[in-house]
N, C-alpha and C positions, 0 to 999 in steps of 0.2 A: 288618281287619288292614292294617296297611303296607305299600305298596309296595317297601317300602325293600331287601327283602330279593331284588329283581330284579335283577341288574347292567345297568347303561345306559351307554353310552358317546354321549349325544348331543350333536353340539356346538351350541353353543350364540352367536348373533350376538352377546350384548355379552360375550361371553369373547372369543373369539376374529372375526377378522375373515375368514379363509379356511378354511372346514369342510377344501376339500381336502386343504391342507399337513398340516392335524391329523389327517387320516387318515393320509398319508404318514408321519408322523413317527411315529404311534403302532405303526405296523406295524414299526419298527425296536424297538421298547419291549419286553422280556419280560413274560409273562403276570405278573399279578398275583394269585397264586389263595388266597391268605389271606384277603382282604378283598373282601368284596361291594359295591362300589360305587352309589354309592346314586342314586338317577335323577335324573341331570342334572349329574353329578361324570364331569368329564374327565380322565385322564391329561394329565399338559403335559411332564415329565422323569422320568428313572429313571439312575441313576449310579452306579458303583462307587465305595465311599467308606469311611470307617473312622470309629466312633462311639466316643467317648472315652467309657466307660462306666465311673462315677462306682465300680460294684460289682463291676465285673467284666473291669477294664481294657478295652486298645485291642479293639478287635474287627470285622474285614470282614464287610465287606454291603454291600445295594443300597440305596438310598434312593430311593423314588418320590414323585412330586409333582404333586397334581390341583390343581384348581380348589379341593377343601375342606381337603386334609389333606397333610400330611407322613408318610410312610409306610415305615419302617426294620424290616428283616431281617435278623438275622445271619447266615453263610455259614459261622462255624466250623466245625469238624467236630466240637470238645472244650465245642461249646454243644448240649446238649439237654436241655430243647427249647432251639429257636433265643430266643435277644434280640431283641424287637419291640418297636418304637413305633408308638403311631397317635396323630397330635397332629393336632387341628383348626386350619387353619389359623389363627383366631379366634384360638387361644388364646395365641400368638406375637407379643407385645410388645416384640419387640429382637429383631435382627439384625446381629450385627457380622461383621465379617472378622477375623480373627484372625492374627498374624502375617505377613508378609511373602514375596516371593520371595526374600530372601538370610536368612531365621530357620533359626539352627541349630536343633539337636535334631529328634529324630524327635517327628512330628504334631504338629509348633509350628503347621504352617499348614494353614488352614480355616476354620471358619466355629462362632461362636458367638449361640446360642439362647436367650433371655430369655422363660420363658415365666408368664404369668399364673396358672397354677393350681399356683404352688410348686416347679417344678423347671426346671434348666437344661439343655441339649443343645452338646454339642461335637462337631463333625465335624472331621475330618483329612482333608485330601486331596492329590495329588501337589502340588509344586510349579513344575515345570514346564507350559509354556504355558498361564498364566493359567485355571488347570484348575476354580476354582469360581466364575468371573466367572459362567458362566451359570447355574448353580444358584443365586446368589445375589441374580440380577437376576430371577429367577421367584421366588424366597419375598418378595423385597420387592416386587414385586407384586402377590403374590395374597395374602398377609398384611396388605397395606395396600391392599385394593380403595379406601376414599374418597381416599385420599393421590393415587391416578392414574387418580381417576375413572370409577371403577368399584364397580359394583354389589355387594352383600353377597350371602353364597352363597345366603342364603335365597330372593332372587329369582331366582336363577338355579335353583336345586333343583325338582326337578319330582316332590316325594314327594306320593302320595293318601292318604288316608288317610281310612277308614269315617267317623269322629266328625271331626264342626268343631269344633276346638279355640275359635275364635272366641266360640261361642257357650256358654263357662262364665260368662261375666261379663254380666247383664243389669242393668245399674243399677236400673231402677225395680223390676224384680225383687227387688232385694239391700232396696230401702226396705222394700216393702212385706213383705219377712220381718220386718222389726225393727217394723212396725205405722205405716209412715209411708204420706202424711200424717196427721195428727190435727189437733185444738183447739188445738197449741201449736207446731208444725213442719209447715213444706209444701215444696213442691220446687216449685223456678224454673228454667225454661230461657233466664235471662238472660243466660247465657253459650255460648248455642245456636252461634253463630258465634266462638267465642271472643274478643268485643272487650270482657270487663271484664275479663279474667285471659287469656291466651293459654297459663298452664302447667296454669292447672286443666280438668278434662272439662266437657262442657256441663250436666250436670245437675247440682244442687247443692239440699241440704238446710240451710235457713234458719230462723232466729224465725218464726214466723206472723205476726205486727206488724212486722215488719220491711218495707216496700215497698221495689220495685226502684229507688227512688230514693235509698234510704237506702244500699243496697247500693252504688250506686255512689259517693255521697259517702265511705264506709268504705274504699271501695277507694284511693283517693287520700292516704290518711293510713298503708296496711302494703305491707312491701316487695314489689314487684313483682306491687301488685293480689290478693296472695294474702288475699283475707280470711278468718275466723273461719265455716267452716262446718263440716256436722255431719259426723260420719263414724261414729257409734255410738249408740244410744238402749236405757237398759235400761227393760225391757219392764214391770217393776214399779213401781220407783221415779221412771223418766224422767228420771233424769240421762242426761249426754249426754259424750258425749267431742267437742268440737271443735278443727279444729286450720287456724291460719295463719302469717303468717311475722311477723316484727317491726317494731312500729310505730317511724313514720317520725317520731320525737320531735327525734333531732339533737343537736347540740352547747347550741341556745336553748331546749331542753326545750319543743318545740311542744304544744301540746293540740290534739284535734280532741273535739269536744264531739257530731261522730254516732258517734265509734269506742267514745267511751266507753257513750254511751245504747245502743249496739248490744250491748256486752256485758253488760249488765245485762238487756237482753230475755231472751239466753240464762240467765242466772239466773233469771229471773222465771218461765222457759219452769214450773220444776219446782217451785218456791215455796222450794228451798234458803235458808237464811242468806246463804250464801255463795259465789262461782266462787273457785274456783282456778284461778290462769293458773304453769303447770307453763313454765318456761324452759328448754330444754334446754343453752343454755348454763352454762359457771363466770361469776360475778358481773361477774368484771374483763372479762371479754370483752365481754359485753352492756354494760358502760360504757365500752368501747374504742369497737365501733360508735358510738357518739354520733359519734365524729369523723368518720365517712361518712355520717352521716344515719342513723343507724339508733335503737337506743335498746330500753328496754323500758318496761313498765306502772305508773306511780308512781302514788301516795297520790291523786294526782284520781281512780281508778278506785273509784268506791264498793263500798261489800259485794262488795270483793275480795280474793283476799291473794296473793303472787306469792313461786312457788317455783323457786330455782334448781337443778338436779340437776349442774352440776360436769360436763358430758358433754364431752371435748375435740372440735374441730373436724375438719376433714377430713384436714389436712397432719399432725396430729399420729396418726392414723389410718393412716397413709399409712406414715408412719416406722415406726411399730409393728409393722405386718405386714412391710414390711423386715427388722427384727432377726430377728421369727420366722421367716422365711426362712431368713436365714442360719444360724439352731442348727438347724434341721429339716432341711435340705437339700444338699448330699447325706449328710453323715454326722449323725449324731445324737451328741453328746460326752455318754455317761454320766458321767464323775466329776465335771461341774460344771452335769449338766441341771436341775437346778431352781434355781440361781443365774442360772444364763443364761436359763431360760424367765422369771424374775423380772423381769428384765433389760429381757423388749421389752412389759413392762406390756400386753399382751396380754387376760389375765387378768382384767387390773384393770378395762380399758374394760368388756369384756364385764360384769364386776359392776355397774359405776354404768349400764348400758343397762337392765339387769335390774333393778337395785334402783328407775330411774325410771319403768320400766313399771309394777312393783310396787304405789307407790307411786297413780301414774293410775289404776291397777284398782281399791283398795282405795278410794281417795275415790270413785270413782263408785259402788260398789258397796255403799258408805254413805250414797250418795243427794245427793252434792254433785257438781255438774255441773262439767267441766274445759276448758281452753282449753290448749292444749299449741300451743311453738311451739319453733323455732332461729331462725335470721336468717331466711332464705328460707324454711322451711317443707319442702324436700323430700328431708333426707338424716336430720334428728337426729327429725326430728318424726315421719318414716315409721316409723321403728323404734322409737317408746315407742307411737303410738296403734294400731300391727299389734299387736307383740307385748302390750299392755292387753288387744285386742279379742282374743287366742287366750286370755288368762288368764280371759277374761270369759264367754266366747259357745261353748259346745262347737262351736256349728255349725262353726266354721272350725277346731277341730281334725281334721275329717274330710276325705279324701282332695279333696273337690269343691270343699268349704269352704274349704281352704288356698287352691284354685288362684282363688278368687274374692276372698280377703282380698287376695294377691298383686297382681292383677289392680285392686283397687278403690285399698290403700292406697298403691301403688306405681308403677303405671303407670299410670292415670289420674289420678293427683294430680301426676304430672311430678317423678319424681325421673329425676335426668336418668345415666341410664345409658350413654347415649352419653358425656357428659363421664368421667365417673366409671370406665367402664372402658376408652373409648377405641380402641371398635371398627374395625377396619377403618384406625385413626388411626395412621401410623409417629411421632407425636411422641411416646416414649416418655418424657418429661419434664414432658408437659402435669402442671404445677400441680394442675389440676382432676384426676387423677387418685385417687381412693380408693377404698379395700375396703368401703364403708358396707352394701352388701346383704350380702355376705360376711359380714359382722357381725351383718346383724341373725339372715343361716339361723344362724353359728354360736349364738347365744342361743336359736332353738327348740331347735338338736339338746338345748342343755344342759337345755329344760324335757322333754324325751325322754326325756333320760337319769335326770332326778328323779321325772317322772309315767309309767313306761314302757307302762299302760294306757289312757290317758288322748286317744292320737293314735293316727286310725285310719289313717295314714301311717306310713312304716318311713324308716332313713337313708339308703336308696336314693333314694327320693325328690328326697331335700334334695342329695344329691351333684348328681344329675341335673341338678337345677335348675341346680347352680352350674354344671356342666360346658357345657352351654348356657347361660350365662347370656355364655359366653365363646368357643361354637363358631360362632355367627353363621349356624349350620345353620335356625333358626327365625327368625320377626319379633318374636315377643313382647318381648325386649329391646333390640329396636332400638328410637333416639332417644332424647332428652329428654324428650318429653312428647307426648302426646295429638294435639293440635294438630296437630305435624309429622308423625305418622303417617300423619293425615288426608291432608295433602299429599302425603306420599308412597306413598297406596294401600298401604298393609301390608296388611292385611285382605283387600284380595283379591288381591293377588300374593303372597303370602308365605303360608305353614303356621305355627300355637302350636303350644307345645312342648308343650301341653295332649293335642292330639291325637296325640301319640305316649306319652301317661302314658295316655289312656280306650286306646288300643290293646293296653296291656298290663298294663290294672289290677291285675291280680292278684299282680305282682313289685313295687308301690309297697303294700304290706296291712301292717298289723303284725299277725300274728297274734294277740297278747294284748289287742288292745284290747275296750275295754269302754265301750259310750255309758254317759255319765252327765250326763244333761242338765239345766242349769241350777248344774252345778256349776263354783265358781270355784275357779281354780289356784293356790297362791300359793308359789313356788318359793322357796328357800332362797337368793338374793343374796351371799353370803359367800363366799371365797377356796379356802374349809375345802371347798367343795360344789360347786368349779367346775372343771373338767378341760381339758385339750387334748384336742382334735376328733381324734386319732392316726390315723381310719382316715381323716381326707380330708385334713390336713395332714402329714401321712409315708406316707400310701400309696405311694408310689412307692418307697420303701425295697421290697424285697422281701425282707427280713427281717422289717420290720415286717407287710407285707402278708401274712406267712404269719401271724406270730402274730397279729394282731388282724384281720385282716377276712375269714380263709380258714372259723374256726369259725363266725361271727355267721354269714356269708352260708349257709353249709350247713343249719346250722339252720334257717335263715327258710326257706327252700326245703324242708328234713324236714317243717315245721309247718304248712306251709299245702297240702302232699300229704297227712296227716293226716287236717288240718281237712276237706276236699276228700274224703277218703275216709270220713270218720266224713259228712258229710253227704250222703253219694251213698246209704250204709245208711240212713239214716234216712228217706230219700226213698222206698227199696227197703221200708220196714218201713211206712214211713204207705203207703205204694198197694197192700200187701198184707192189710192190716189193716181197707182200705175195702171190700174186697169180700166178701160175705157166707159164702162158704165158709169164707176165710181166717181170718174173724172166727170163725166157730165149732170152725174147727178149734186157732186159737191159745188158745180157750178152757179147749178140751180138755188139751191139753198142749203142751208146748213142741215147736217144730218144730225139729229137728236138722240141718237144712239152715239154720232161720236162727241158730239158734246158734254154727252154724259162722261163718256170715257174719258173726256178731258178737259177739265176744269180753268179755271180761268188761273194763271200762275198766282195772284193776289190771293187765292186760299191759302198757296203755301209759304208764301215770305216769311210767316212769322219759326215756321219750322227753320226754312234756311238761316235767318238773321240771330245769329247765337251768338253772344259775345264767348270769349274766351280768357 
């Protein structure tokens, strides 16, 4: 189990420079006693403040402030229970000051909260003697650890934890399930030190004819050395899913004549007619690049055919979760909600993501080998060849499986999560900022929601993930890529968030699932079939949060103390049944002690048969 659940107050030398003062000051601090502080999380401030509460108006309290988290209590006496926040620092993408020392109206001045997982925060505080300068010069420090060079709380956090998360992900391991190497695909540690690609891992699965010389001439013709390697092999047919980023063709329509011979090996690998090379971009775009150097795969490319799937880039990604912000948060506008959810085409991405996964699954799984790419290879390409590989491969819709697809297609292949979410980073306007993993969890929840046996994961899971994907409490999503992890020792200064999901397997289970191996998924893509995520994108509502995520969560907890109890009897009925007395007495007649102990299953149908 976790340490997590010990309180620690240790200080820590790149937090702080003088343990003593941190004693002295923390002795001035009131007890904390809602929240267990988790080992290696210091108190920094605690202040009398008033939280502008979107549901429940103004409302006094304290607000405390560690090293990880932001930490609000109400004090009303007409609140019960009290109004609590517990916001990870991480999650806190903007900080502004809010009104002035001469702002009329009551709680004009304070401090305003932008946060990453869909909701805002507004504090009030006196306006007199410059009352939240220092509260506001600690959340812009410990919200933006890289900004004033400082460490992210992962490294500072000092949680143990039974299981090494670390070691869910074994590359050669993950080959050798799919049956590599063989006669047709082998693995090269050409990139052992990262100098033919710096964003891909050192291992990589290749043509078998392909030499490491070829590989490096292929590299010099796709952008940023990403070339075309394997990331899935089906076990019957031996089509293959691979994925790179886009060739460096240009405005002069370049050829390179190994890029093309390289991808016809991969066709060759399986004796197809034909590869398909899957675009993640709309057409115009892929012909826009031309003017940077970029470009896609034309008619030189023999026994090919090249498909564009229409997937918008990052910035239009970027706007879209914007609009749904604002109709989700803080109030929700019933009389014109589905023109407004319309509106931030939300919805829509999510289909064309779905539909181009679809579409990768179905051709490999007809036996024609794919090349899937976007410019770079590590935000549009991540999310069709995971979600392909969960359509395809039961193995990773199981609870290990997920954390290893995660792990393989995602952060070893350098989709750069530090740009993209901006950890630790005060430039809350970085360009590079997008919701693209956001997008891809939302697209399982929806194959969850169409297959609900099919995943032996629940939506706890997937919140989780996200919730850390933005807490900065673990290393797993810290940086860009591979490489700079290396550099900066993650792995052995930092804890995965892995090892806090093997600590408490049992609340990530779906209870209804059902292995069914070798079967493939193929979800309904359509408008008609695709919903808003309500319990992760308006949970915060606590209206919504009562009606939709107070029964789900109940449930799963009834179902799997059940399941847990019907398997504790059954254990109790096999060890009774082994031993030779028991055997001849159960022969005889039913024993009414175990009868008692087990009920006829028609007591509890009505518990299992829950609609959803």
């Amino acid at each position: 189990m976790a340490s997590a659940s010990i309180p620690a107050l240790n200080s820590n030398p790149l937090e702080h420079n003088s343990s003593q003062k941190t004693s002295r000051e923390s002795l001035k601090m009131e007890p904390l006693a809602d929240v267990t502080l988790l080992p290696g999380e210091e108190r920094v401030i605690d202040k009398d403040i008033i939280y502008i509460c979107p549901f429940s108006g103004p409302l006094k309290g304290k607000v405390f402030i560690t090293n990880y988290r932001l930490y609000f209590k109400s004090s009303e006496a007409s609140q019960d229970p009290a109004v609590t926040l517990d916001v990870p620092l991480g999650v806190i993408g903007r900080v502004e000051k809010m009104g002035g020392a001469s702002s009329r109206g009551e709680n004009s001045y304070g401090l305003d909260i932008t946060c990453k997982d869909m909701r805002n925060l507004r504090f009030a505080l006196k306006q007199e003697g410059h009352s939240r300068r220092d509260i506001f010069d600690i959340l812009f420090k410990h919200a933006f650890p890289v900004s004033h060079g400082q460490p992210h709380f992962a490294y500072v956090s000092q949680e143990k934890y039974e299981e090494n998360g670390w070691d869910v992900y074994k590359p050669m391991d993950e080959f050798i399930r799919q049956g590599l190497p063989n006669d047709k695909w082998r693995i090269t540690f050409i990139n052992n030190v990262y100098d033919l690609c710096d964003t891909y891992p050192t291992i990589l699965g290749v043509p078998f004819k392909a030499t490491e010389e070829d590989l490096r001439r292929v590299a010099t013709f796709r952008s940023r050395a990403r070339i075309p390697v394997l990331s899935w092999i089906h076990r019957e047919n031996q089509a293959v899913i691979t994925r790179c980023s886009q060739p460096l063709v240009g405005m002069s329509g370049k050829r390179n004549k190994d890029d093309e011979r390289y991808l016809e090996l991969i066709r060759e690998a399986n004796g197809a007619a034909k590869l398909t090379i899957y675009d993640a971009r709309p057409s115009v775009n892929a012909v826009a690049n031309k003017a940077t150097g970029g470009g896609y795969e034309g008619d030189e490319y023999q026994n090919a055919e090249l498909v564009f799937l229409d997937i918008h880039n990052i910035h239009v990604m970027r706007e879209s979760l914007r609009k749904l912000k604002d109709i989700v948060y803080p109030n929700v506008e019933e009389a014109h909600w589905l023109s407004s959810l319309e509106s931030t085409h939300w919805l829509e991405h999510i289909k064309l993501v779905l539909s181009g996964a679809i579409q990768v699954a179905d051709k490999v799984s007809g036996g024609q080998s794919v090349v899937v790419h976007c410019s770079d290879g590590w935000d549009r390409t991540a999310q069709l060849t995971s979600l392909a590989m969960l359509l395809l491969d039961s193995h990773y819709r199981t609870l290990r499986g997920f954390q290893v697809l995660l792990e393989k297609e995602w952060i070893s292949f350098g989709h750069k999560f530090s740009s993209r979410i901006g950890h630790g980073d005060k430039n809350h306007a970085d360009q590079d900022r997008s919701p693209i993993f956001l997008q891809f969890i939302d697209c399982v929840w929806q194959m969850t929601r169409q297959f609900p046996t099919a995943f032996e994961f629940n939506e706890r899971l997937l919140i989780t993930i996200l919730d850390h994907l933005y807490s900065c409490r673990f290393g797993t999503f810290l940086y860009n890529c591979e490489s700079v992890r290396h550099q900066q020792e993650l792995r052995s200064k930092t804890v995965s968030v892995w090892a806090l999901v093997g600590s408490n397997r049992e609340s990530y289970l779906n209870p209804f699932y059902t292995s069914e191996a070798g079967r493939v998924l193929y979800p309904v893509a359509s408008m008609r079939h695709l919903e808003l995520w309500v319990s992760y994108y308006i949970r915060w509502n606590p209206r919504i949060r009562q009606q939709q995520q107070g029964p789900v969560e109940q449930r799963y907890v009834e179902l799997l103390a059940l399941r847990d109890e019907y398997l504790r009897k059954l254990e109790e009925l096999q060890l009774s049944d082994s031993a030779p007395s028991s055997h001849l007495a159960n022969s005889s007649a039913p024993s009414p002690s175990s009868s008692a102990a087990s009920p006829p299953p028609a007591q509890h149908v009505t518990h299992m048969h829950t609609p959803f």
